[in-house]
N, C-alpha and C positions, 0 to 999 in steps of 0.2 A: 504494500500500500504506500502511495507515495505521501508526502509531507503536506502537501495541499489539499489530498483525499481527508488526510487523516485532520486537518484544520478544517475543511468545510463540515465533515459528522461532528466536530467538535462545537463551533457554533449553532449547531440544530439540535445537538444535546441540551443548550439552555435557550429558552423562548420565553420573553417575558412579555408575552405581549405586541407592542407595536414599539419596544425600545431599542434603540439604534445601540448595540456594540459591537463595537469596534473591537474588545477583547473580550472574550466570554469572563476570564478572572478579575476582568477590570470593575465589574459590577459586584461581582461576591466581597473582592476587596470593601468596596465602598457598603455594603450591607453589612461587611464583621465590623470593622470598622465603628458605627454605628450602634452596631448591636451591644458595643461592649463602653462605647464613649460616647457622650453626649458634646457635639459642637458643632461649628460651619462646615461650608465647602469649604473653604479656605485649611480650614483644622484639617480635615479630611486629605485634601488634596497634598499637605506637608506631611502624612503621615504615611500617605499610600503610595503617592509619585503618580498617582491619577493627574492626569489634565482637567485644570478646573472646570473647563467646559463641557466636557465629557460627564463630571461629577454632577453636573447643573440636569445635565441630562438624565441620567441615573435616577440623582434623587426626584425629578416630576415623575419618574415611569413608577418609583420605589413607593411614592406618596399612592399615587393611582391603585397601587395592588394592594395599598392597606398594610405594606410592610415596615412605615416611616412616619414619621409625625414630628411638626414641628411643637415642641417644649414650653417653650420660650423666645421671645426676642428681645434681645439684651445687648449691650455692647461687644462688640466682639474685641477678644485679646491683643490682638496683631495692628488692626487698622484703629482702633475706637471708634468706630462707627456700628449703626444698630442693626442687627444681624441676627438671622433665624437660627436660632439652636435645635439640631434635629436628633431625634434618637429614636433608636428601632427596638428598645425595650419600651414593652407594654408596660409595664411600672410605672416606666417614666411618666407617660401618658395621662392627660390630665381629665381627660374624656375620650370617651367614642367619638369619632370624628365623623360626623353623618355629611353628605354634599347637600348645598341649599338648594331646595328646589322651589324656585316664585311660582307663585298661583298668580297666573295674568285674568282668570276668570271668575267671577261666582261660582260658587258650587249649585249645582241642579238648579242655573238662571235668576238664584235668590239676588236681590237689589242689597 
């Protein structure tokens, strides 16, 4: 089997969905990561050698599957500017995170 067989079964071994990687362990990275430390992209990206933008992408795909939530927003360490603290321990977690869905109508035409 050559090296590019064996990297294309590799990427179709992990599917999350509609998320774009570019390295199948680039996203487990950013999920242990996570799972074990509460902080930015930024924290994330100087701990794993992920590409920040890559990581940006990860964690909307990681939020979507319900594997990710942000904590807090608080200063971050590096820049001092206010910055989403994420963690993928349910602990953490300060609630269930439901999506808002708007009602644009009455219900059953009531005024």
């Amino acid at each position: 089997m050559s090296a590019n067989t064996a990297n294309t079964q590799a990427r179709r071994a992990f599917s999350l969905g509609t998320t774009k990687v570019t390295f199948d362990k680039d996203i487990t990275k950013v999920l242990d990561f996570f799972r074990y430390n509460t902080g930015t992209t930024l924290d994330a990206m100087l701990a794993t050698g992920v590409l920040r933008n890559s990581i940006t992408w990860y964690v909307c795909d990681l939020e979507d599957a319900g594997l990710l939530q942000v904590v807090s927003i608080k200063k971050d360490k590096h820049t001092g500017r206010l910055a989403k603290h994420y963690s993928a321990d349910p602990a953490a977690w300060s609630q269930e995170r439901r999506p808002r869905v708007l009602n644009i109508f009455n219900e059953e035409g009531k005024a």
